[in-house]
KETI-592208 format. One line per field, with one value per atom (N, C-alpha, C): x, z, y; residue in one letter; residue number from 1; chain; atom name. Coordinates in Angstrom, 1 decimal. Example, Ala and Ser with C-alpha at 12.3 -4.5 7.8 and 13.67 -1.06 7.14 Angstrom:
xx = 13.2	12.3	13.2	12.8	13.7	12.9
zz = 7.8	7.8	7.8	7.1	7.1	7.9
yy = -5.7	-4.5	-3.3	-2.2	-1.1	0.0
type = A	A	A	S	S	S
seq = 1	1	1	2	2	2
mol = A	A	A	A	A	A
atom = N	CA	C	N	CA	C
END
This chain:
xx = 53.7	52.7	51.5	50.6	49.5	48.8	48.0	47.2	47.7	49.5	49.7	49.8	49.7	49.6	48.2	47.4	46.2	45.0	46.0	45.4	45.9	47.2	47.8	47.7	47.0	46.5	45.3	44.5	43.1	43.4	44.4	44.7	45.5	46.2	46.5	45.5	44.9	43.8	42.9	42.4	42.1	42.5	43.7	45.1	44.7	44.9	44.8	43.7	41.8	41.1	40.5	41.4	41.6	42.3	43.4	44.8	44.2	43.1	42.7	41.3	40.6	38.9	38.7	39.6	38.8	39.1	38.4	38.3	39.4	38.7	40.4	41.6	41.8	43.2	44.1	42.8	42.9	43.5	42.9	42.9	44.4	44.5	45.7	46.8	47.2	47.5	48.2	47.3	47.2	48.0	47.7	47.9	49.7	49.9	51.4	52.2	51.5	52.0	52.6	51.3	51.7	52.6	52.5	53.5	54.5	55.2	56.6	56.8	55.9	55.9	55.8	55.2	55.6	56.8	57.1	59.1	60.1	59.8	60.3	60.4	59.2	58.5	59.0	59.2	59.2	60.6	61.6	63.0	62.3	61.9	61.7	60.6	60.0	58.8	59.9	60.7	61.1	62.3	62.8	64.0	63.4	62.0	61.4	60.3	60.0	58.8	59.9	61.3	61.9	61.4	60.3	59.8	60.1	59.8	60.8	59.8	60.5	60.1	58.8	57.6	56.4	56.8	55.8	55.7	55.1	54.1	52.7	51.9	50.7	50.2	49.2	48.8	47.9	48.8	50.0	51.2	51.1	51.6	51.5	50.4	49.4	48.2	48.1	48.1	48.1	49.0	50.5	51.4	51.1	50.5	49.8	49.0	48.1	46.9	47.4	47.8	48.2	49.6	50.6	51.5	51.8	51.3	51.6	51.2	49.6	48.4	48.9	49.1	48.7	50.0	51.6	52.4	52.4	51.8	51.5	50.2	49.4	47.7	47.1	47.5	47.1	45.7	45.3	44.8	44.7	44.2	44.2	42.8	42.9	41.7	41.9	40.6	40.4	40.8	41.3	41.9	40.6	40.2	39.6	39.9	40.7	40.6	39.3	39.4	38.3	38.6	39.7	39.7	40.0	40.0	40.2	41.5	42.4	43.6	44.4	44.2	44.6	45.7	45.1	46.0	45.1	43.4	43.1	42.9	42.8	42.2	41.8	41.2	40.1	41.0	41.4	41.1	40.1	39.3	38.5	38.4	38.6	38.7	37.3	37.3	36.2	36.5	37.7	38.0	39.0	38.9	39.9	40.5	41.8	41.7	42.0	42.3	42.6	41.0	39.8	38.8	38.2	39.1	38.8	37.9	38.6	37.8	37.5	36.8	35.9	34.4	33.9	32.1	31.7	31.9	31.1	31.8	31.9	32.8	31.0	32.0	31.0	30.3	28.8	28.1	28.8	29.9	30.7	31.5	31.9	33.5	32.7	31.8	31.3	32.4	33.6	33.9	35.7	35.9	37.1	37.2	38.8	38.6	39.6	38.8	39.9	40.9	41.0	42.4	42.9	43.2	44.0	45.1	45.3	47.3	47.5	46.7	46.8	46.9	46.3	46.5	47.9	48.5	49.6	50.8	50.9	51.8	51.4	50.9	50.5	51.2	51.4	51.2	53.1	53.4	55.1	55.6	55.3	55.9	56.4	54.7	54.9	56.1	56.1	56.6	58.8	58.5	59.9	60.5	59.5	60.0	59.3	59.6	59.3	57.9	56.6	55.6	54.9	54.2	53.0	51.8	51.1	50.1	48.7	47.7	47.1	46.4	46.0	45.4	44.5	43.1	42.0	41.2	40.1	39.2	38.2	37.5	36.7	34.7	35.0	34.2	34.7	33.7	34.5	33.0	33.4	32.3	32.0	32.9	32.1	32.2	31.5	30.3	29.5	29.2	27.6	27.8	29.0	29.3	29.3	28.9	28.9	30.4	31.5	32.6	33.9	34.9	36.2	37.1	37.1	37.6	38.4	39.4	41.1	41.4	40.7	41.6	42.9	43.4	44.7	44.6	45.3	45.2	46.8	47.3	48.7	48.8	49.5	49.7	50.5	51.3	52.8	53.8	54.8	55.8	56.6	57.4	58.2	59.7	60.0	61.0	62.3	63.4	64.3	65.3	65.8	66.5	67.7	68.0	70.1	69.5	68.2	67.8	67.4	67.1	66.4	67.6	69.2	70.0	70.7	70.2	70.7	70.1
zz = 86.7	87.6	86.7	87.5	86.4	86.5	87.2	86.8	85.6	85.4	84.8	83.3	83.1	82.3	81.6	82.6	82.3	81.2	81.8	81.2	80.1	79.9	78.6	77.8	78.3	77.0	76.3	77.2	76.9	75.7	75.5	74.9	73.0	73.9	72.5	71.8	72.3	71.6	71.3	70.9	70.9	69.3	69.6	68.8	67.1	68.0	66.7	66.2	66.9	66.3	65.5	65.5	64.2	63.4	63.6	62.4	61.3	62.0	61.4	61.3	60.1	59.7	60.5	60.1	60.0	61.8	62.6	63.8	63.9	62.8	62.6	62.5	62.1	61.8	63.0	64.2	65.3	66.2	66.4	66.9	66.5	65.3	64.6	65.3	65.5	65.5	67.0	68.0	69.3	69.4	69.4	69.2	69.1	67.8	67.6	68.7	69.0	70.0	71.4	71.5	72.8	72.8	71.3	71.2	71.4	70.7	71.1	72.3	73.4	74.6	75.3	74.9	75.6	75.7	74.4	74.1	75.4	75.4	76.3	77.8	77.6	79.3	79.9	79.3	80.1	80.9	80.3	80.9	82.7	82.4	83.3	84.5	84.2	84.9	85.4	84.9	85.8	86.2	86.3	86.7	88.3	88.3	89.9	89.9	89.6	90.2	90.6	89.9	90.7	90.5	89.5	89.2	88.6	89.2	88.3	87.2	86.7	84.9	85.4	84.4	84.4	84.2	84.4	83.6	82.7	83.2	82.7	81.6	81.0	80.2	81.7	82.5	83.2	84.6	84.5	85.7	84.9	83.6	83.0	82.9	82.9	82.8	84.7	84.8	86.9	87.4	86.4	86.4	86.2	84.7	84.1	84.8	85.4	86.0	87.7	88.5	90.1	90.3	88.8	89.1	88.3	87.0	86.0	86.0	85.9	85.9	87.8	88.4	89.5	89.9	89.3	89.7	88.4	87.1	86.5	86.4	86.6	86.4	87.9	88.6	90.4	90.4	89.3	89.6	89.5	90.0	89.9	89.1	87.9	86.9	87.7	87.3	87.4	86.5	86.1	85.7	85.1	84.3	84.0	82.7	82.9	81.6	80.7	79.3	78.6	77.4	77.8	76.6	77.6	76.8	77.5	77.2	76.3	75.7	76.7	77.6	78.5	77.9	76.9	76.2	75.9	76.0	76.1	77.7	77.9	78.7	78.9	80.1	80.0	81.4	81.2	81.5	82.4	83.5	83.4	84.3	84.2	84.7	85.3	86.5	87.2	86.8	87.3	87.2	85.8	85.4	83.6	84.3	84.7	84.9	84.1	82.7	81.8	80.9	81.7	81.4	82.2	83.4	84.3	84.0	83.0	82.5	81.3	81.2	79.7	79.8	79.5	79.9	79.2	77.6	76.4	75.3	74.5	73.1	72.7	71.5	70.6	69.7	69.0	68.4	66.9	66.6	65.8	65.3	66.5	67.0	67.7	67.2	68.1	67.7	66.8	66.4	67.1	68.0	68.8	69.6	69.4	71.0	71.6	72.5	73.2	73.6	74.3	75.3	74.3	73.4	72.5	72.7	73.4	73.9	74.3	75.7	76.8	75.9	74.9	73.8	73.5	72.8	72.1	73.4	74.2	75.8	76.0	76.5	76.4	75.5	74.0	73.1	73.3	72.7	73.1	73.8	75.2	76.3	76.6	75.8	75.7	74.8	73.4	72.7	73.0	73.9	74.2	75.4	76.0	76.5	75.6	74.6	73.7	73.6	74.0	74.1	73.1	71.6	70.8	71.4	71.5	71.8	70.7	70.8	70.4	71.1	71.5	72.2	71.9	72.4	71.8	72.7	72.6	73.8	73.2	74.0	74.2	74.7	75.5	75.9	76.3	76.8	76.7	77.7	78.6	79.5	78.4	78.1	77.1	76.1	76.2	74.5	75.0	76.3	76.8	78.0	77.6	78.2	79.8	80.7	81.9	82.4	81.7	82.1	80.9	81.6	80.2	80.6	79.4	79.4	78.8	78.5	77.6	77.3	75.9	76.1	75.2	75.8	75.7	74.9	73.9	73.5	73.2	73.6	73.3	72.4	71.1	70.0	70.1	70.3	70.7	71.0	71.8	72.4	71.4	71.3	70.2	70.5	69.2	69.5	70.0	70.6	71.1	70.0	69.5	68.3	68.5	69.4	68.9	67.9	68.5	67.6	66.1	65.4	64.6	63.3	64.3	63.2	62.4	63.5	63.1	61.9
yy = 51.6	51.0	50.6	49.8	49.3	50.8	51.4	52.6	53.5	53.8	54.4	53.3	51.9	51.0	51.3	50.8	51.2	52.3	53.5	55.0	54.5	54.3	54.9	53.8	52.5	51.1	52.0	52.5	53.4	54.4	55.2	55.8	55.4	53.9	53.3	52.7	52.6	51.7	52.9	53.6	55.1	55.3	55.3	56.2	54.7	53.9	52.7	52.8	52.9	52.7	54.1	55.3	56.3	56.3	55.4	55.3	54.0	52.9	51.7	52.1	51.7	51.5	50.5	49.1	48.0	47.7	46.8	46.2	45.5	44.5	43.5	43.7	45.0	45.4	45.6	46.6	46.8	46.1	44.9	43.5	42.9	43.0	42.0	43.3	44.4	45.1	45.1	45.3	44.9	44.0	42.5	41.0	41.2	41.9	42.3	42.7	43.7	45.0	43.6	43.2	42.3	41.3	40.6	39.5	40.0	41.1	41.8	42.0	42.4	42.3	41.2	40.1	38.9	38.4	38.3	38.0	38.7	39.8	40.5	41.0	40.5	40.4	39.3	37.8	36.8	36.7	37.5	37.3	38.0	39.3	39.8	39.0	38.2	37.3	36.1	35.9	34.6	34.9	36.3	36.8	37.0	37.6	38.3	36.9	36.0	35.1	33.9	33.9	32.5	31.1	30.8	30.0	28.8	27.6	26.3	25.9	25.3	24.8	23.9	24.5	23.8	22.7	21.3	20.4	19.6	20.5	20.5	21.3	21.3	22.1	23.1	22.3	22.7	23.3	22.9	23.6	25.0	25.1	26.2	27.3	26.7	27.9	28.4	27.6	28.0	29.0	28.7	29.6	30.9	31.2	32.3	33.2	32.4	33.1	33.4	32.4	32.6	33.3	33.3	34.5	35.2	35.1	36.1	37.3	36.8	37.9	38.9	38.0	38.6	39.7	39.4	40.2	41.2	41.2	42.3	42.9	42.4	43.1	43.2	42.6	42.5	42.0	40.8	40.1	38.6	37.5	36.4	35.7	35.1	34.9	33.0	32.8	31.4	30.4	29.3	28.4	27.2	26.9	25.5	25.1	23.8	22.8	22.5	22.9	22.7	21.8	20.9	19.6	18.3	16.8	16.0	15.9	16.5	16.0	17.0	17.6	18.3	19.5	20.0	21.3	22.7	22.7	24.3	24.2	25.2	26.1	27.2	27.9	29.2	29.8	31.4	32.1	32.8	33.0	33.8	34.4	36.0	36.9	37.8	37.8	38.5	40.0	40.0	41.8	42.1	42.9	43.3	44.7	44.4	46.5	46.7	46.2	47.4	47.4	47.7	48.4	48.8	48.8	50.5	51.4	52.2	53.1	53.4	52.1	51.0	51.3	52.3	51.4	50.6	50.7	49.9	50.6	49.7	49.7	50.4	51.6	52.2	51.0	51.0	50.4	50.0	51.2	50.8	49.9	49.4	49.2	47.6	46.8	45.9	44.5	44.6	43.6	43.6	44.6	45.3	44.4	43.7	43.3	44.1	44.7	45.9	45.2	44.4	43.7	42.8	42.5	41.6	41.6	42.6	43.0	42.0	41.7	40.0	39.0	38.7	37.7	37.8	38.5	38.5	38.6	39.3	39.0	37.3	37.2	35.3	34.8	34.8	33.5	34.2	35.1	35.8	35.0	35.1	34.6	33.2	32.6	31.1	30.6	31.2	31.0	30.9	31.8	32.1	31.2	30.4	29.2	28.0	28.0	27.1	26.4	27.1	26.3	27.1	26.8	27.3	27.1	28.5	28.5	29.4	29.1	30.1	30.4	31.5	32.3	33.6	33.3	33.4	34.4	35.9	35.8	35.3	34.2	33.3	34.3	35.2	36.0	37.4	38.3	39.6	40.8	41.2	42.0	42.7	43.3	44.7	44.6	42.8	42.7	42.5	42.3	42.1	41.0	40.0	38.6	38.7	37.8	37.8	37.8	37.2	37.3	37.6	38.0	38.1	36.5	36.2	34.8	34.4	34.1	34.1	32.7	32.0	30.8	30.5	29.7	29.2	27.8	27.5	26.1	25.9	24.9	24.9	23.7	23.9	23.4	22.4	22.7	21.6	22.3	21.3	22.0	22.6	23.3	23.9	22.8	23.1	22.1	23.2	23.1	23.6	23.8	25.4	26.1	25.2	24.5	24.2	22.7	22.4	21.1	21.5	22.2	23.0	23.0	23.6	23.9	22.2	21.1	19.6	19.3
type = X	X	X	X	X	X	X	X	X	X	X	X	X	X	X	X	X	X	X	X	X	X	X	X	X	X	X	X	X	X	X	X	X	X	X	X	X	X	X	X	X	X	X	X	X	X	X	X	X	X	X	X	X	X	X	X	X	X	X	X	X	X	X	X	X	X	X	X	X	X	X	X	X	X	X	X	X	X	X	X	X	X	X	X	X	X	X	X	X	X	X	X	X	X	X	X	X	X	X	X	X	X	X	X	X	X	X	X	X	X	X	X	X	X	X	X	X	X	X	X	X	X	X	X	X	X	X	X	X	X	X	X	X	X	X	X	X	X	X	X	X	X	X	X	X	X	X	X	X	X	X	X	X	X	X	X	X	X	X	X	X	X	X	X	X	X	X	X	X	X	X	X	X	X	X	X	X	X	X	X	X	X	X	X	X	X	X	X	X	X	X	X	X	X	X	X	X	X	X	X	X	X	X	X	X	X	X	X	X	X	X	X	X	X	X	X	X	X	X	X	X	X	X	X	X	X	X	X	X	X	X	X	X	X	X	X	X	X	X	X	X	X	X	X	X	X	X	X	X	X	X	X	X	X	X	X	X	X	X	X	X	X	X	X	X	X	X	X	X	X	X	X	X	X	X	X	X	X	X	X	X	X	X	X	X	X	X	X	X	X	X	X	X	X	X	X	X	X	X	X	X	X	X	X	X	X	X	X	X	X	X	X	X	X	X	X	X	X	X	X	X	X	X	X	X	X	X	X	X	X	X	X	X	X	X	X	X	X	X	X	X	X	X	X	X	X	X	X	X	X	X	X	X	X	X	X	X	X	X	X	X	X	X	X	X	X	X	X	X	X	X	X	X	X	X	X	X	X	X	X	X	X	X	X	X	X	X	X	X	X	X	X	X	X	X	X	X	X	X	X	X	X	X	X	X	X	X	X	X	X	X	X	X	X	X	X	X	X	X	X	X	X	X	X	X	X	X	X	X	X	X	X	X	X	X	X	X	X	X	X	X	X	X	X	X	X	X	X	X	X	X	X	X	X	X	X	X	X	X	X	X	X	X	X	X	X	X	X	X	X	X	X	X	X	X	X	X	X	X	X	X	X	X	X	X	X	X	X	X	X	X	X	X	X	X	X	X	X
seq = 1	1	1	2	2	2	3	3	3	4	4	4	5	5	5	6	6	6	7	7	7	8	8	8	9	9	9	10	10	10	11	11	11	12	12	12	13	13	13	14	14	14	15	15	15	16	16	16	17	17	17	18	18	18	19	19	19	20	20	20	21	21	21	22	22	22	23	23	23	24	24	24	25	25	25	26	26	26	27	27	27	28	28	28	29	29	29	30	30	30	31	31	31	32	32	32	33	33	33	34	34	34	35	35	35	36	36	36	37	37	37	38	38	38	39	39	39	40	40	40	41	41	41	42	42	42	43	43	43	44	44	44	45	45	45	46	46	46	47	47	47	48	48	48	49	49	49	50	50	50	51	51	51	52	52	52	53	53	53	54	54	54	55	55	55	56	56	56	57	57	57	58	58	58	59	59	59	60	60	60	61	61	61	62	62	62	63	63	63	64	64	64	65	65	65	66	66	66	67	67	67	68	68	68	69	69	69	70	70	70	71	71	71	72	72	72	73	73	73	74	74	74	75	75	75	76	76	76	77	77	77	78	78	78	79	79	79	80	80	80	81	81	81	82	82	82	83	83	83	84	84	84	85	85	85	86	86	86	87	87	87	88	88	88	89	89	89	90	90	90	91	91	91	92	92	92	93	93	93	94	94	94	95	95	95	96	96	96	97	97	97	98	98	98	99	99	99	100	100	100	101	101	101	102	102	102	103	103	103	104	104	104	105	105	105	106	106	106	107	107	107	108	108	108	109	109	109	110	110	110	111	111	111	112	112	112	113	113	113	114	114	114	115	115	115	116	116	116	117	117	117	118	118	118	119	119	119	120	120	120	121	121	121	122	122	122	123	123	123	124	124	124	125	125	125	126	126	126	127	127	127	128	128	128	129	129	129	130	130	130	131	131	131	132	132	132	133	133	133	134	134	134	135	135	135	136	136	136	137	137	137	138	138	138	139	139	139	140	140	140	141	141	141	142	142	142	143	143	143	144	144	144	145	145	145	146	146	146	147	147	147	148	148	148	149	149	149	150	150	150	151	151	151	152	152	152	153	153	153	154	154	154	155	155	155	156	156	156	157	157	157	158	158	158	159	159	159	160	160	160	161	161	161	162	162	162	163	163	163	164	164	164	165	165	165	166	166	166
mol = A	A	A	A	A	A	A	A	A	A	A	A	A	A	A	A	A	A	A	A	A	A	A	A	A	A	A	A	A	A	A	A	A	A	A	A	A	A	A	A	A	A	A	A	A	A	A	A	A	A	A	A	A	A	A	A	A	A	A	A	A	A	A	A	A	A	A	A	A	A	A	A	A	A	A	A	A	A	A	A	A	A	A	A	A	A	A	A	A	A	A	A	A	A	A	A	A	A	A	A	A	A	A	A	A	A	A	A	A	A	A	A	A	A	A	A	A	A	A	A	A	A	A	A	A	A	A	A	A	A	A	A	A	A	A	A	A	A	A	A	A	A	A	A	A	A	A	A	A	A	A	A	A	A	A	A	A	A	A	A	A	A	A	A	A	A	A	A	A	A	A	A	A	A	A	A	A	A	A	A	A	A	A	A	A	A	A	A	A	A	A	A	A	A	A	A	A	A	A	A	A	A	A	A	A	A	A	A	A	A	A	A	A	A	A	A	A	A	A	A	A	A	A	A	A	A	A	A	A	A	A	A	A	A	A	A	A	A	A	A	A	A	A	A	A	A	A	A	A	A	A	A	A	A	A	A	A	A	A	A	A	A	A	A	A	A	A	A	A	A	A	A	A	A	A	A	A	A	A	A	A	A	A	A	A	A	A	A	A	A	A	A	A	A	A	A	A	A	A	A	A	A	A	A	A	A	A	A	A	A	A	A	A	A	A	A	A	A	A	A	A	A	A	A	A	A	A	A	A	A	A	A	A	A	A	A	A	A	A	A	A	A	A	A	A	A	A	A	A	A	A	A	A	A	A	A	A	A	A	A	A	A	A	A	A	A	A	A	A	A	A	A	A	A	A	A	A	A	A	A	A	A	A	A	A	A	A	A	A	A	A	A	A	A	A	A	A	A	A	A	A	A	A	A	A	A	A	A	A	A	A	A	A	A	A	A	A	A	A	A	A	A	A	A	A	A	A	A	A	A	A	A	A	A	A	A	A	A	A	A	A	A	A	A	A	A	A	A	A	A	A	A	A	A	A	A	A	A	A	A	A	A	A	A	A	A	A	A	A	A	A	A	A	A	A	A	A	A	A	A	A	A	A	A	A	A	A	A	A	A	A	A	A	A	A	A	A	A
atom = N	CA	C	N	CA	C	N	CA	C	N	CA	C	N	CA	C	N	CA	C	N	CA	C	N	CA	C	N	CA	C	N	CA	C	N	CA	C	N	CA	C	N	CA	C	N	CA	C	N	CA	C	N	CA	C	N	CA	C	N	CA	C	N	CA	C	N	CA	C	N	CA	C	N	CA	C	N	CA	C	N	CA	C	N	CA	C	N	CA	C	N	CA	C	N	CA	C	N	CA	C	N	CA	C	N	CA	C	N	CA	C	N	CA	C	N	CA	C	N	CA	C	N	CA	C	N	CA	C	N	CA	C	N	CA	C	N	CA	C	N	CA	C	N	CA	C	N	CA	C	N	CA	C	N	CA	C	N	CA	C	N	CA	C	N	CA	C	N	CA	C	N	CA	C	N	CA	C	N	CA	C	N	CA	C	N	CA	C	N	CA	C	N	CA	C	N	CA	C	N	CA	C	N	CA	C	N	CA	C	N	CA	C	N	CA	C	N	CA	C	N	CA	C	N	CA	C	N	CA	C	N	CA	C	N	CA	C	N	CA	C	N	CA	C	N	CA	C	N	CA	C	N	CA	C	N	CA	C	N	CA	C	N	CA	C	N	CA	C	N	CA	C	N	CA	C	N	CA	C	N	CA	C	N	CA	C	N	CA	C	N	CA	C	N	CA	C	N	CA	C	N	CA	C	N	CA	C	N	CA	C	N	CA	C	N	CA	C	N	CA	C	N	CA	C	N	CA	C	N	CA	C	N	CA	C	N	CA	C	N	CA	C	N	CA	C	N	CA	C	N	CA	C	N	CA	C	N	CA	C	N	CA	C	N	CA	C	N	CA	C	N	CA	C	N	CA	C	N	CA	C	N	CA	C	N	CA	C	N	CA	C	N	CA	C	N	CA	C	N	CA	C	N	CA	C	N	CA	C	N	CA	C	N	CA	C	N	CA	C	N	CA	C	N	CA	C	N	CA	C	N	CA	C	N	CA	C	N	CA	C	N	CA	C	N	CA	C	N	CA	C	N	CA	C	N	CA	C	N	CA	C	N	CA	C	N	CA	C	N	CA	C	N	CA	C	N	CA	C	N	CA	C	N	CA	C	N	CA	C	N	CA	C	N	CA	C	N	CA	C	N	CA	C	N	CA	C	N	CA	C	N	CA	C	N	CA	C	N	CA	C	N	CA	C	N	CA	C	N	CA	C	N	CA	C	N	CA	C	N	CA	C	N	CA	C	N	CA	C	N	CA	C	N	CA	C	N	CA	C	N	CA	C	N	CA	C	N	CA	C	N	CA	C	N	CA	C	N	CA	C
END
């Protein structure tokens, strides 16, 4: 369930930032954890969402946010294009449960991005329906920011592996 998702992200990230000095290690570390989870997650997202093939870069982020986020995190983040070339986008999330029970990153730790996990689940997922993405947080409540914001820039389509071996 997400509550029980929730507690025990709190705990991993905990667990990492005593096994790691550096922030960035943390981060890069996370980022992993999720990409493995993206890969793996996506069979399961379009086995239960039923969902037909984007066509779009901006079908795609709509997808992310109005059913991805919402049948695993139980929320719905807002959507805006932030290039003319129509390939980033923003994320942005009113509510984060997985900082529930977050108040404020220690004075230490200012360089943490707690949720990096969502980064690396994101670029995974993409990747495994063939789309490169990088994926970035852009803002973050608990650095001070008025909102958590996730952007997405998609690199180019990946080319399709049977083409790869020609």
């Amino acid at each position: 369930s997400r509550e029980l998702f929730v507690l025990t992200y709190g705990a991993l990230v905990a667990q990492l930032c005593k096994d790691y000095e550096k922030d960035e290690d943390v981060n890069t570390c996370l980022d992993r954890m999720g990409y493995g989870i993206g890969i793996r997650l996506i069979d399961d997202f379009l086995a239960r969402s039923a969902v037909k093939k984007c066509r779009s870069y901006s079908e795609t982020a709509d997808m992310i946010a109005q059913v991805a986020f919402k049948m695993y995190l139980g929320v719905t983040p807002s959507v805006s294009c932030s290039s003319a070339a129509g390939n980033e986008f923003s994320l942005i999330l009113d509510k984060n449960p997985l900082v529930d029970f977050v108040e404020e990153l220690p004075a230490e730790r200012a360089s943490l991005c707690y949720c990096n996990l969502l980064c690396g689940v994101i670029r995974g997922a993409l990747e495994m329906v063939h789309l490169a993405a990088e994926v970035t947080f852009l803002q973050d409540r608990l650095k001070g920011d008025a909102v958590t914001e996730i952007g997405i820039t998609f690199l180019r389509k990946a080319e399709d592996r049977k083409h790869r071996r020609n």
